[in-house]
C-alpha positions in Angstrom: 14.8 17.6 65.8 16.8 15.2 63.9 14.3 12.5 63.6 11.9 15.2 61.9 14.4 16.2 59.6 14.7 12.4 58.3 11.3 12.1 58.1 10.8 15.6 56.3 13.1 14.5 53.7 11.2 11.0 53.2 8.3 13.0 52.7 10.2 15.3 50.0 11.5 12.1 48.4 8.2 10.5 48.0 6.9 13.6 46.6 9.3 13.6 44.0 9.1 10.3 43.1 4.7 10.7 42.8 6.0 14.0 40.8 7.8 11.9 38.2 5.6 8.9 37.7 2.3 11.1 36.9 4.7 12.9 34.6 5.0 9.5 32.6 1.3 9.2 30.7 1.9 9.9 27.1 3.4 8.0 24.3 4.7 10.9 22.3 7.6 11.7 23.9 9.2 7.8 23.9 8.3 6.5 27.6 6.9 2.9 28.2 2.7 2.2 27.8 1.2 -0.8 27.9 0.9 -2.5 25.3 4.7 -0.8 24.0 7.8 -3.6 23.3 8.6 -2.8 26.9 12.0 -0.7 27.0 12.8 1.6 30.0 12.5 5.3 28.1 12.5 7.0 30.5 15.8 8.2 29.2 14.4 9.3 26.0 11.5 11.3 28.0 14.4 13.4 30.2 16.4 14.3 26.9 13.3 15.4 25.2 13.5 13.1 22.4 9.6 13.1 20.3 8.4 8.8 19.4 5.6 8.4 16.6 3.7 5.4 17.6 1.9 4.2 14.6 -0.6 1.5 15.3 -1.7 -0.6 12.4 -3.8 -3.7 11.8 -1.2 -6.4 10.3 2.8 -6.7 10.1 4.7 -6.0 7.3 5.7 -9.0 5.1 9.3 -8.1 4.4 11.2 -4.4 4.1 13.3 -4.8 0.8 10.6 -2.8 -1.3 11.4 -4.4 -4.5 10.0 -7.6 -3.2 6.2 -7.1 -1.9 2.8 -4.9 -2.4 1.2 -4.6 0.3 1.3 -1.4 2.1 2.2 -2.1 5.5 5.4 -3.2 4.3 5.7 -0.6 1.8 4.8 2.2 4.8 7.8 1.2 6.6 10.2 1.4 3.6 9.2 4.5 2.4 10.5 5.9 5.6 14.0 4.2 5.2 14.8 4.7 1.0 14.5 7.3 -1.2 14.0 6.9 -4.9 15.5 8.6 -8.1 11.9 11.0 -8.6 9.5 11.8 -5.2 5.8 12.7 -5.4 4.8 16.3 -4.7 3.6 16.2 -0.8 -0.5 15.8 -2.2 -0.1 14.7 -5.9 1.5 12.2 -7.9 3.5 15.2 -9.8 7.1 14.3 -9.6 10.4 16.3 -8.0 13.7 15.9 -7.8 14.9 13.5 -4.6 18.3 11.2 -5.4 18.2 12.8 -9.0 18.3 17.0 -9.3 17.6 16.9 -13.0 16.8 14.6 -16.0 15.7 14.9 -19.9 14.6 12.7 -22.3 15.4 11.7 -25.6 12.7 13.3 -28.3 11.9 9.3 -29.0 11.2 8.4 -25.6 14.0 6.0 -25.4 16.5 7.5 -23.6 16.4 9.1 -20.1 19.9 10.5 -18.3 19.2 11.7 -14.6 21.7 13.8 -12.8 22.2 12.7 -9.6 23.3 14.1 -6.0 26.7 14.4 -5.2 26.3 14.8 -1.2 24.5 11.3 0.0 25.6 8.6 2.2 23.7 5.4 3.1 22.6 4.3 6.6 25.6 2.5 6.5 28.3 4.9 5.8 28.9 4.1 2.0 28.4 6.3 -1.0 25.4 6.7 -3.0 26.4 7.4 -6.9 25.5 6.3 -10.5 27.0 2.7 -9.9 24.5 2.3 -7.2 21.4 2.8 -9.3 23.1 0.8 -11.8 23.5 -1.9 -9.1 19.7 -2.3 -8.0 18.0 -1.8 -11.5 20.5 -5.0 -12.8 19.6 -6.9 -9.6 15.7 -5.9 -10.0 16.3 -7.5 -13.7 17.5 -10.9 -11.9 14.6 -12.7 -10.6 10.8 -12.8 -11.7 11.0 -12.2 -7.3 11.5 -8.3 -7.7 7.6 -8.3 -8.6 6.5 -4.4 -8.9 9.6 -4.4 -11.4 7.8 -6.9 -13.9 4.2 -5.3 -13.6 5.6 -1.9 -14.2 8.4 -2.6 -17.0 6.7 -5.4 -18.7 9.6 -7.9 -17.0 8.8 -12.0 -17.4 10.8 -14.9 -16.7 11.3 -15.3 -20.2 13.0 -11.5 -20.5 13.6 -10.4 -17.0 14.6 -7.1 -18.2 11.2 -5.5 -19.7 11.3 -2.5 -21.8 14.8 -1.3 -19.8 17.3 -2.5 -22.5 20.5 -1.2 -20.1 21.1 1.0 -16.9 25.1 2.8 -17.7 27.0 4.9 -14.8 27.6 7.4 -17.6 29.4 10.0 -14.9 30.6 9.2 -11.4 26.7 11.1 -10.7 25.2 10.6 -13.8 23.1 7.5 -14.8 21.5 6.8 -17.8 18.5 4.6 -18.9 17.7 3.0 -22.8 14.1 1.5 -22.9 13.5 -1.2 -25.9 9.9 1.2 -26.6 8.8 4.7 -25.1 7.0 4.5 -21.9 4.5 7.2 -20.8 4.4 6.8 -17.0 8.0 5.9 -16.8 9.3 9.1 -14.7 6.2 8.9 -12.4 7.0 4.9 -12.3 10.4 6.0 -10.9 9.0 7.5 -7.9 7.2 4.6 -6.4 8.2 3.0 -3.1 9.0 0.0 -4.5 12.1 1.1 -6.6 13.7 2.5 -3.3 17.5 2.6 -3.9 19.6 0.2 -1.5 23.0 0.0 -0.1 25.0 -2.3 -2.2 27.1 -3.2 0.2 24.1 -3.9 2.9 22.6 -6.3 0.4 25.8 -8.2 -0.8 26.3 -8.6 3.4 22.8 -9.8 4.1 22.4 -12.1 1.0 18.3 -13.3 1.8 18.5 -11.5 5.0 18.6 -8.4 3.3 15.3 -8.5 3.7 15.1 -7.9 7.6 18.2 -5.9 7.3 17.5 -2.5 5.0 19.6 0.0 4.5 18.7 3.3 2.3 19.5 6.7 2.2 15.7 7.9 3.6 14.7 9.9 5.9 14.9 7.0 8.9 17.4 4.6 9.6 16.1 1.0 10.4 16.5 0.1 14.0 15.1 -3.4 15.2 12.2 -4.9 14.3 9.8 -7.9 16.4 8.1 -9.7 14.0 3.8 -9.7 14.6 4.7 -6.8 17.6 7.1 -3.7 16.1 9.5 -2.1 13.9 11.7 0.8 15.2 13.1 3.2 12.9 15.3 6.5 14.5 15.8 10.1 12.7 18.6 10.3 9.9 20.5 13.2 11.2 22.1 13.5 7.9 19.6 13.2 5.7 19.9 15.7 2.4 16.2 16.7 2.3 13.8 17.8 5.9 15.0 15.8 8.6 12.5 14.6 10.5 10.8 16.6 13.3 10.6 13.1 15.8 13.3 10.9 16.9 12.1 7.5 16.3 8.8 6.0 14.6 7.3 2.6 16.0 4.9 0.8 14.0 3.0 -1.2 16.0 1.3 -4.5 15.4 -2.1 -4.6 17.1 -4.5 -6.7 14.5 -7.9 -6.0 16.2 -9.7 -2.8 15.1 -11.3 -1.8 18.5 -8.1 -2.5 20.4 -5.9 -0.3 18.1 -8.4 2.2 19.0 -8.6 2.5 22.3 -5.2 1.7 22.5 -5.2 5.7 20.9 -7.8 6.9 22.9 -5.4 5.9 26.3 -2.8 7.3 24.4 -0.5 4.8 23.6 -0.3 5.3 20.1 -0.4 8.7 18.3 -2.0 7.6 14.2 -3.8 4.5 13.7 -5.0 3.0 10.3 -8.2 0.6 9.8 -10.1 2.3 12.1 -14.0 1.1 12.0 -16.4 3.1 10.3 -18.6 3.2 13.1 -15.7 5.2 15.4 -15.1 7.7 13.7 -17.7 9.9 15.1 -16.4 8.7 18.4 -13.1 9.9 17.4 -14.3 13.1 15.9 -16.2 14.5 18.9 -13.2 13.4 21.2 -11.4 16.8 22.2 -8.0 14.8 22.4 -8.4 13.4 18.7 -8.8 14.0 15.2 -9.7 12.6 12.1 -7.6 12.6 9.2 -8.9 11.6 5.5 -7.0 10.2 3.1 -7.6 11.6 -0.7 -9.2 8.8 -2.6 -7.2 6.7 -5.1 -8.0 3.0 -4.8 -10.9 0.3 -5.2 -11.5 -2.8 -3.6 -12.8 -6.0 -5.4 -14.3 -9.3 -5.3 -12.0 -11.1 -8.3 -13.6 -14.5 -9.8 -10.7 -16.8 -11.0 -11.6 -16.9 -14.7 -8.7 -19.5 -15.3 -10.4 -22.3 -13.2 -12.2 -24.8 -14.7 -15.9 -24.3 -13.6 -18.6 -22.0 -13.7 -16.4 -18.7 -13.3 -14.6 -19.9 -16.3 -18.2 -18.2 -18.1 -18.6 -15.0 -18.8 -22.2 -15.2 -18.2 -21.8 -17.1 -14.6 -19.5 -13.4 -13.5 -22.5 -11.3 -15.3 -24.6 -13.2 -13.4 -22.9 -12.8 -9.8 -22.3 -9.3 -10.5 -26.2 -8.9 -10.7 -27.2 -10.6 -7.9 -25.0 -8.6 -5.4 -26.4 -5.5 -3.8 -23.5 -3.1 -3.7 -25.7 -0.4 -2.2 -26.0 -2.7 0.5 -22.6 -3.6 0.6 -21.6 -0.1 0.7 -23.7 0.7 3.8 -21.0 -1.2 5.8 -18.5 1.0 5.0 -20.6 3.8 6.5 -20.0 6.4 4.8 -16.5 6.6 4.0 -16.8 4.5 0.3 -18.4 5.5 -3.1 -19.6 2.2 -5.4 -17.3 1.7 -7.5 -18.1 0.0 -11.7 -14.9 0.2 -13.3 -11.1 -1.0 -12.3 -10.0 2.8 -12.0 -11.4 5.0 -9.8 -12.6 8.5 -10.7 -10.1 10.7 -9.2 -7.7 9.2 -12.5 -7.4 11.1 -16.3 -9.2 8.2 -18.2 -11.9 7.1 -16.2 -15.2 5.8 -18.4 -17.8 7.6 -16.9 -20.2 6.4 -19.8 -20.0 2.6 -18.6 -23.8 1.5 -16.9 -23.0 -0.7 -13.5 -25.1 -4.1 -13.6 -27.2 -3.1 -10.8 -29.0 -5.6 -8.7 -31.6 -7.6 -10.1 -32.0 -10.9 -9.0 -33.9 -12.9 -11.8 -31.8 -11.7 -14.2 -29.0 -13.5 -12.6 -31.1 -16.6 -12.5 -32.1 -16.6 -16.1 -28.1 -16.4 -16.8 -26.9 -19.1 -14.6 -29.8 -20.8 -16.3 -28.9 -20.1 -19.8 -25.2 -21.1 -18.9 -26.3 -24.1 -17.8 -26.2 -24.1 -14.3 -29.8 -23.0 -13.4 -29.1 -25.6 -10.3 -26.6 -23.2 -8.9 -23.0 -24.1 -7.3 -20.8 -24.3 -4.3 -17.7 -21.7 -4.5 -15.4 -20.4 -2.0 -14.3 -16.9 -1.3 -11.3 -16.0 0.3 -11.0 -13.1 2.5 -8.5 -11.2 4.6 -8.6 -11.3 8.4 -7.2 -7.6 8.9 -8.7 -4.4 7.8 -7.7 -2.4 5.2 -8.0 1.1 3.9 -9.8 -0.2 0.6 -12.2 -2.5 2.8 -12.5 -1.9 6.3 -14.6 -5.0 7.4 -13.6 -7.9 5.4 -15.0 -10.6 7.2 -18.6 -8.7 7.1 -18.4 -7.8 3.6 -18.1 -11.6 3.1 -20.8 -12.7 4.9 -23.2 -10.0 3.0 -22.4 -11.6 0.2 -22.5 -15.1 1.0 -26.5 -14.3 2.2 -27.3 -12.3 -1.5 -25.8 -15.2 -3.8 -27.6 -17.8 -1.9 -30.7 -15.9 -3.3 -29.4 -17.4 -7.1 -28.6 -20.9 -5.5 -24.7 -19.9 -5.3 -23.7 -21.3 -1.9 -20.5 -19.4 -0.6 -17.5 -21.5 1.7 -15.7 -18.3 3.3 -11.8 -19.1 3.7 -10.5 -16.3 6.3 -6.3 -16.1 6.0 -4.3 -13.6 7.8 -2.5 -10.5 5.0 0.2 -12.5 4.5 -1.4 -16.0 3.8 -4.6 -14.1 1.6 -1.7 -12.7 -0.8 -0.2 -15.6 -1.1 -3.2 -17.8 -1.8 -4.2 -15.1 -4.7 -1.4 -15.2 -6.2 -1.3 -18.9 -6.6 -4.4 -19.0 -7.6 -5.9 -21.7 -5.5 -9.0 -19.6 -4.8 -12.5 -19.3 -7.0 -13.3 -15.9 -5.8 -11.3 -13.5 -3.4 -11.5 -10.3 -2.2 -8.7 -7.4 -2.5 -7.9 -4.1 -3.6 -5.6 -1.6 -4.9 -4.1 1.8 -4.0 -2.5 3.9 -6.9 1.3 3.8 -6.8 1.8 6.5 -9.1 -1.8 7.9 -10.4 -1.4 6.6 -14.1 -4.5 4.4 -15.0 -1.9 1.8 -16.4 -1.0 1.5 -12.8 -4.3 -0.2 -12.5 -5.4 -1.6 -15.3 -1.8 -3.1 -16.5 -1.0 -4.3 -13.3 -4.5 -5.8 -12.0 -5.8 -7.4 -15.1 -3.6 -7.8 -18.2 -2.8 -11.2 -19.1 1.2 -10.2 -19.0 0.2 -10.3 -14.7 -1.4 -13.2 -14.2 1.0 -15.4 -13.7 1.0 -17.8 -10.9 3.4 -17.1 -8.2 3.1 -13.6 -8.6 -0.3 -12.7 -10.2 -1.2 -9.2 -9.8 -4.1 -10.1 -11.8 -5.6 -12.4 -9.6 -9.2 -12.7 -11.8 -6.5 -14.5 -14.3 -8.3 -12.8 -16.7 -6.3 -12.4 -20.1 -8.1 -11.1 -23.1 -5.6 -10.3 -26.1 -7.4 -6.9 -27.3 -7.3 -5.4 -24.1 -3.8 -6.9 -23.7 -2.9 -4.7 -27.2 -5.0 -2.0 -26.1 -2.8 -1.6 -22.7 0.6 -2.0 -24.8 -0.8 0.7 -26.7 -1.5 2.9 -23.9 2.0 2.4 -22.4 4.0 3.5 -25.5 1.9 6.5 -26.8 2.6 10.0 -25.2 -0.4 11.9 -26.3 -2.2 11.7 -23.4 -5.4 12.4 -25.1 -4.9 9.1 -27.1 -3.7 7.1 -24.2 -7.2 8.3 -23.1 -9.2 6.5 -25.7 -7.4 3.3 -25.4 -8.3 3.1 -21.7 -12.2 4.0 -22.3 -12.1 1.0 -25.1 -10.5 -1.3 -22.7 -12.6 -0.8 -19.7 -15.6 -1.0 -22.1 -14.5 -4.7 -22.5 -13.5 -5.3 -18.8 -16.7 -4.4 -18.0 -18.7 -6.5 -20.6 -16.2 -9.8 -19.6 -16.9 -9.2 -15.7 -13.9 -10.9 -14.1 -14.3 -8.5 -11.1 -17.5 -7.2 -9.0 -15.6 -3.9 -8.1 -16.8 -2.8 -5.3 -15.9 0.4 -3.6 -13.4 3.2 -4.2 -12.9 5.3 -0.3 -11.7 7.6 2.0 -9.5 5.7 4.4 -9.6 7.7 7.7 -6.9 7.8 9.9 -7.5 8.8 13.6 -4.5 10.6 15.4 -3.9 12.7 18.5 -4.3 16.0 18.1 -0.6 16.6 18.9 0.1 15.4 15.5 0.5 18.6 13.3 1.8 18.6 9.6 0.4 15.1 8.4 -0.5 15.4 5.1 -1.3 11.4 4.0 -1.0 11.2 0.1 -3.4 9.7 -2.1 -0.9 7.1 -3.0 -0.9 5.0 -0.1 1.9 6.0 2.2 4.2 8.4 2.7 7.2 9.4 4.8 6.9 10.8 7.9 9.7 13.5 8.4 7.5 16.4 7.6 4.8 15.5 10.6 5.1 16.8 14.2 4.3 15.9 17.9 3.4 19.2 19.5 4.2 19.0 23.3 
C-alpha cells in the first residue's frame, strides 16, 4: 500500500511538471524561446507580466536621439523620451506632451511653452524649464547633434541656427527667440530626435551617454546586447497612458526569412522588413496579421554630383535616370510601392504633380552619354545596404536590377554591400559614386525632405544628409524662402519651383514611395503605426 502511494505521487508530480512545460509556448507573456537573450522568465510568466518582442532586421546605432537618423535607433528612443510637442496617434498634427500650452509672437520670433509641473526622469530627478534649456544649449555644441543642424539651419560655423537663445523664463516656463520665423518649427519640436534627456544622466555618462539613456517616456531603458537586444520595462509613473505590457525587446535578427518564421513559431510578436513575397503567407495565416504602414517616405538611388567624373554632369544623371526601368524595379517590391518622380511623396501639401518622370528609353540615354562625351560608357560603384528597410525591402536585388539595365548604356556597375551602420557612414563621407537610401518624414513638412535631403546647407561631409552633394544656389534660396514664410499657400509655390529644378538637375533616380507592412500576432490589439516612422508603444496590447 505504501509503495503505491510513492509511486502515485511520482506519477502526479510528473504530471505536473508535463502540465507546466507545455504551458511555456508563447513569447508574449515574457518566458524563454529560442532564439530570446536566454533569461529564466518563468518568473515573469507566473506574475502575469505581458513582453513585446519586436523583431527587426539591423541594430540600433546609438540611443541618444540627437545624435543619429536611422530608424532603428530612433524606434527605441521614442519609447524612452518624450518631447516638448507629440504627434496626433495617425497624423503629424501636434498635442501637448512635456509642454500643456504655447503661443507665438505675431512675428514668428518668439515661442514661450508652458510646461508640466508633475514629471520625473527615469532617474528620479526633476524635469523643468532648466532642463530644456540644458539639451537645446548642448544640441547647439557640436556639428554631432546632426538632426539639430538639418532642421534649424545649425553649421559649424554658427552652431546655433535660427535659435538665437533658449531662457528658463519660470521654474515651468521656457521660452524660445529664433534669428527669422520658421514655419514647421512647432511640428519640428515633436520629432524623436529632440527627445528631452536627464541632465544629470548625461553629465554622469559623458560619451557613454549614448548606451546609457534616460528620459521621461513611456519606457525606462533596461540593458541592451549589442547585434542581439535592447530591453526596455513599463514606466509606472509615466504622466500620459502607461503602457499596457511590461517590457518591450527589440530583437536583432538581420535575415528577412528568419525574422519571419521566427514570428510564425512565435517567438516574436511585430516584425519589420518583412519580404514582399510573405505577406500573403502571413495574411492567410489564422494566428497572424498584416499591418500597413500609411505612406510617407521614398527611397533613392543618389549620384555624388560633387565627384570628379561623369556624375559631376548633368546630362550623365539624365542619362542614367533614362536608362533604368523603374516599372521593373518596382515589381520587386511586389506590390507594396508606388514609382516615385519627385523627392516628396504625394501624401505631402506641396507635391508637383505637373513634373513628367524620364521614363525608360534606352537610346536616349546613349545619345546623352554620347553628347557628354562619354559615348564609351564608364565603371561606377553603387553602394547598397545589407538589411532591409521599410523604404526598400530588397536592397541587394534592387542593385543587381540595375547593375543588368545600365550595362545596356555601357555603364558597368561595382556593387559595394555594407551593413546599416557602415552604408551611413560611407554616404555621409562621401566616398561613394552612387548609393542607395531613403527617407521617412519626421514631421510631414516638405522642408523635412527637400531641406534636409538636398540643399547645399546638408551636404557636408561627415554628416551629409544630402548625400547626391547636390547644391544649387536658387533652390538653396527657394528653400530659405519656404522656411520663413507662413502662408502656406506661398510656401507651396516655392516648393513646386524647386522640385521643377531638382528634377531638370537629376542628382537622384527616386525610386519608390511604400507601404511598409508589418506582420504581428494577432494578440497584438491597439497598434496604430504612424506615418512618421515609429512610434511609441504604450497604447498597444497583447491579448491573452
Amino acid at each position: 500500500m505504501k509503495k503505491r502511494s510513492i509511486l502515485a505521487l511520482f506519477g502526479l508530480l510528473f504530471i505536473l511538471l508535463f502540465i507546466s512545460a507545455c504551458s511555456n509556448n508563447t513569447s508574449s507573456t515574457g518566458e524563454e524561446s529560442e532564439g530570446s537573450d536566454g533569461e529564466d522568465q518563468t518568473t515573469e510568466e507566473a506574475s502575469g507580466e505581458k513582453t513585446l518582442i519586436f523583431g527587426r532586421g539591423a541594430d540600433s546605432i546609438q540611443l541618444d536621439p540627437s545624435k543619429v537618423t536611422d530608424g532603428e535607433s530612433i524606434y527605441v528612443t521614442n519609447q524612452i523620451y518624450d518631447t516638448l510637442v507629440r504627434y496626433q496617434e495617425e497624423s503629424t498634427e501636434v498635442k501637448p506632451a512635456l509642454a500643456t500650452e504655447w503661443e507665438t509672437s505675431e512675428d514668428g520670433l518668439t515661442w514661450t511653452f508652458q510646461l508640466r509641473d508633475d514629471i520625473k526622469f527615469h532617474d528620479g530627478t526633476d524635469f523643468n524649464a532648466e532642463s530644456v534649456v540644458f539639451n537645446f544649449e548642448r544640441w547647439a555644441t557640436s556639428a554631432e547633434y546632426i538632426y539639430y543642424g538639418y532642421m534649424f539651419g545649425a553649421s559649424e560655423e554658427d552652431l546655433g541656427g535660427i535659435i538665437e537663445k533658449v531662457e528658463a523664463t519660470g521654474d515651468y516656463e521656457v521660452t524660445f527667440t529664433l534669428s527669422e520665423s520658421n514655419a514647421p518649427f512647432l511640428q519640428t519640436l515633436a520629432m524623436p530626435p529632440f527627445g528631452i534627456a536627464s541632465p544629470d544622466a548625461v553629465e554622469k555618462h559623458g560619451e557613454d551617454y549614448f548606451k546609457n539613456p534616460v528620459g521621461t517616456g513611456p519606457f525606462v531603458f533596461e540593458e541592451w546586447l549589442p547585434d542581439e537586444s535592447i530591453t526596455l520595462s513599463k514606466n509606472e509613473e509615466y504622466f500620459g497612458e502607461v503602457a499596457n505590457v511590461d517590457k518591450v525587446v527589440f530583437r536583432t535578427i538581420p535575415d528577412n526569412g528568419a525574422r519571419f518564421m521566427e514570428l510564425q513559431s512565435g517567438s516574436i510578436d511585430l516584425m519589420t522588413g518583412l519580404n514582399p513575397q510573405d505577406i500573403q503567407t502571413a495574411e492567410d495565416d489564422q494566428n497572424l496579421q498584416i499591418i500597413r504602414r500609411p505612406s510617407m517616405n521614398v527611397s533613392y538611388l543618389a549620384m555624388n554630383t560633387d565627384k570628379e567624373g561623369p556624375l559631376s554632369e548633368k546630362l550623365v544623371r539624365q542619362a542614367i535616370n533614362l536608362a533604368i526601368d523603374k516599372e521593373r524595379l518596382i515589381s520587386l517590391y511586389e506590390g507594396i510601392g508606388k514609382p516615385a518622380k519627385n523627392p516628396l511623396p504625394p501624401s505631402l501639401w506641396g507635391y508637383n504633380d505637373d513634373i513628367e518622370d524620364y521614363g525608360y528609353d534606352v537610346e536616349e540615354a546613349k545619345a546623352l552619354l554620347a553628347e557628354a562625351g562619354y559615348a564609351d560608357g564608364f565603371d561606377i560603384t553603387l553602394y547598397t545596404f545589407a538589411n532591409p528597410r521599410p523604404y526598400m525591402p530588397q536592397p541587394k536585388v534592387s542593385a543587381q536590377a540595375i547593375q543588368e539595365m545600365l550595362k545596356e548604356i555601357n555603364v558597368n556597375v561595382e556593387i559595394i554591400e555594407n551593413d546599416w551602420d557602415t552604408h551611413l557612414n560611407v554616404t555621409e563621407n562621401g566616398e561613394h559614386d552612387m548609393a542607395f537610401l531613403g527617407w521617412t518624414g519626421d514631421n510631414g513638412d516638405p522642408d523635412n525632405f527637400l531641406y534636409v535631403l538636398l540643399d547645399k546647407d546638408n551636404a557636408k561631409k561627415g554628416s551629409a544628409g544630402n548625400i547626391a552633394f547636390y547644391k544649387n544656389d536658387e533652390v538653396h534660396d527657394l528653400l530659405k524662402q519656404a522656411q520663413s514664410e507662413m502662408d502656406q499657400e506661398k510656401r507651396t509655390e516655392l516648393y513646386l519651383k524647386a522640385q521643377e529644378i531638382i528634377h531638370e538637375d537629376a542628382p537622384w533616380f527616386p525610386i519608390a514611395h511604400t507601404t511598409p507592412p508589418i506582420a504581428a500576432s494577432k494578440n497584438i490589439v491597439n497598434y496604430s503605426p504612424h506615418p512618421t516612422g515609429s512610434e511609441p508603444f504604450n497604447l498597444l496590447d497583447i491579448e491573452q
